[in-house]
Each structure stands twice: as structure tokens, then as C-alpha cells.
C-alpha positions as CSV (number, residue, x, y, z in Angstrom):
1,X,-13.5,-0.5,12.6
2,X,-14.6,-3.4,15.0
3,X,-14.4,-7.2,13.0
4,X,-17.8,-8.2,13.1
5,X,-18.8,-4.5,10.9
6,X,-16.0,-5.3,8.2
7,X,-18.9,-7.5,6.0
8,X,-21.0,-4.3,6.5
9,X,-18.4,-1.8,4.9
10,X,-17.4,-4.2,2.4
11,X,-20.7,-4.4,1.1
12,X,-21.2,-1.1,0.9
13,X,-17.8,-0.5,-0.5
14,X,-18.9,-3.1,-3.5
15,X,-22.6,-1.3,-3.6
16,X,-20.8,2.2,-4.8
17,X,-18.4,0.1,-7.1
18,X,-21.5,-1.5,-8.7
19,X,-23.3,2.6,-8.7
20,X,-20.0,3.6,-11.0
21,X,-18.1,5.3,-7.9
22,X,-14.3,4.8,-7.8
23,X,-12.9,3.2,-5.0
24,X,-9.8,3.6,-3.5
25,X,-8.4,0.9,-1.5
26,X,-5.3,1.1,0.9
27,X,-2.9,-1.5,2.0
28,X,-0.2,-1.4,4.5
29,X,2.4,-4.2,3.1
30,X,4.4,-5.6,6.4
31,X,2.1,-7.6,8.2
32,X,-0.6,-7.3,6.3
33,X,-0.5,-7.9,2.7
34,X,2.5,-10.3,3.8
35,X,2.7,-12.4,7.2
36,X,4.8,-11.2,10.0
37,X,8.2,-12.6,9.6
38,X,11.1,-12.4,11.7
39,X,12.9,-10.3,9.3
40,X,11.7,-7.9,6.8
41,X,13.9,-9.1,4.3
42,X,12.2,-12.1,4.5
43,X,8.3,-10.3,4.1
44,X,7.3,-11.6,0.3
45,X,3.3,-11.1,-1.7
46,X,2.2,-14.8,-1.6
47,X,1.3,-16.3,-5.1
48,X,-2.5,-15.5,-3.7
49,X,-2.1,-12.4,-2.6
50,X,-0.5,-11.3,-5.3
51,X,-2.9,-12.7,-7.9
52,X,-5.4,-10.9,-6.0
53,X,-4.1,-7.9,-6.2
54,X,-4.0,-7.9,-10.0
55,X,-7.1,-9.0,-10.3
56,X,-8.4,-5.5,-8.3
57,X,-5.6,-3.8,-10.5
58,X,-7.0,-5.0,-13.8
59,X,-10.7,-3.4,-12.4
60,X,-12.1,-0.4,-13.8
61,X,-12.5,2.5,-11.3
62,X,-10.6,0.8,-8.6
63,X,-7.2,2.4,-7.5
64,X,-4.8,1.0,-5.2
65,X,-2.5,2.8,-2.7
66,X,0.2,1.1,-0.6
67,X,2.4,2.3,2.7
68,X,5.3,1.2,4.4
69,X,7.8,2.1,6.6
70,X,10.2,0.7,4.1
71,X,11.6,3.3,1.4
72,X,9.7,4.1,-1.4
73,X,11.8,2.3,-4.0
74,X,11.5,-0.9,-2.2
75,X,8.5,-0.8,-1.4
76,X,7.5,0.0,-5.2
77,X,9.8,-3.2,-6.1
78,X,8.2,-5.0,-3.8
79,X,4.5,-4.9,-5.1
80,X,5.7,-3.9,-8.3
81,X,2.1,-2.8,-9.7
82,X,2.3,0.5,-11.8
83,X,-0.3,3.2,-11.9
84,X,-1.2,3.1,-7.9
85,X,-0.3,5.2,-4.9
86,X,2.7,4.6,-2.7
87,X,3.4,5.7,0.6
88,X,6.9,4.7,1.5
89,X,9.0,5.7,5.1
90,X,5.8,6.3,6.6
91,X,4.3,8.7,4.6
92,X,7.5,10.9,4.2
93,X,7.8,10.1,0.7
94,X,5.2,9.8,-2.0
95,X,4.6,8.7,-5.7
96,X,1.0,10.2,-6.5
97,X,0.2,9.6,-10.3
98,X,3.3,8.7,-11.1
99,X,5.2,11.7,-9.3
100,X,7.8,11.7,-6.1
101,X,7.3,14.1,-3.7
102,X,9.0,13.9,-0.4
103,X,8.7,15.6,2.8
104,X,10.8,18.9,3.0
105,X,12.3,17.6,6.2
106,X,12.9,13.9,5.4
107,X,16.2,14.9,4.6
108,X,16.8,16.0,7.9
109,X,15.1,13.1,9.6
110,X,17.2,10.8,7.8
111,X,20.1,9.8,9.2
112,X,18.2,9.5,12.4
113,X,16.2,7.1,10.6
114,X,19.3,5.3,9.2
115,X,20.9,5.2,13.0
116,X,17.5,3.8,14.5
117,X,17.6,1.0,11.8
């Protein structure tokens, strides 16, 4: 989506919101939800970020969903928000409604994963 069309899809994100539609909103966390540090140890939710997150949290009909490349138990430390989506490794594992499914060849991908990092 080009920059100058984000107020558009925003508006009529909050338009379907305000029609009684739920919304589903979807946040990558390295470099986006947190600044691009030089380390990913070092990637933390600001005090404002994370305040705004809560306040969509706390909102009727509004779900949240996060991804990573980071593992899923991090990354669910991390944001530490219950009741959302999380996407962690990519996508190759998932906590949907509070249950863990991981891809049937994660396993196998794994240690490549581990010798990469």
C-alpha cells in the first residue's frame, strides 16, 4: 500500500469499526512495533507503544495478531498481551485462540534455523 493512501484505508478501517464489524489488525514486532536496533536483544515496546496497544486491546471487536521471526514464546513474552494471535519463526508456529500449532516440518527445519542464527 503506497504512504499517501494509508489515511484512506485507515478511515475506512475505523468506518467498519464504527458499522459493528470486527477488525483484525496485524503487527510485525522487530522494526516496526519497536525501532531497528543493532541487536535484537536490545528490540523493547516503548512506554507509548505499548500503552497503545492496550488501549486497542481493551476495544470491543478489535483483535490483534503479531509475527516475528523470533520464537513464539519470546515473542508472546515480549508483547505479553493475552487473547491475540501470534505468529512466531515466521509463521511456522502459531497460537490461534489460545492453541499452538506448529508446522509439521518446523522440526526438521530447525536446526538449520539454529545454525543460521
Amino acid at each position: 500500500m503506497k504512504l499517501e493512501k494509508l489515511p484512506d484505508a485507515l478511515q475506512r478501517i475505523a468506518s467498519e469499526y464504527h458499522s459493528g464489524c470486527p477488525v483484525t489488525l496485524c503487527f510485525d514486532y522487530d522494526g516496526t512495533l519497536t525501532p531497528i536496533v543493532r541487536h535484537p536483544s536490545l528490540a523493547r515496546l516503548d512506554h507509548v507503544m505499548r500503552s497503545r496497544l492496550n488501549t486497542l486491546h481493551k476495544l470491543p471487536r478489535v483483535h490483534l495478531a503479531f509475527i516475528s521471526g523470533r520464537p513464539l514464546d519470546e515473542l508472546k513474552r515480549l508483547v505479553a498481551l493475552s487473547r491475540c494471535t501470534y505468529a512466531g519463526s515466521g509463521g511456522l508456529e502459531l497460537e490461534i485462540d489460545g492453541s499452538k500449532r506448529v508446522c509439521p516440518k518446523a522440526e526438521t527445519i530447525q536446526p538449520v534455523y539454529d545454525e543460521l542464527q
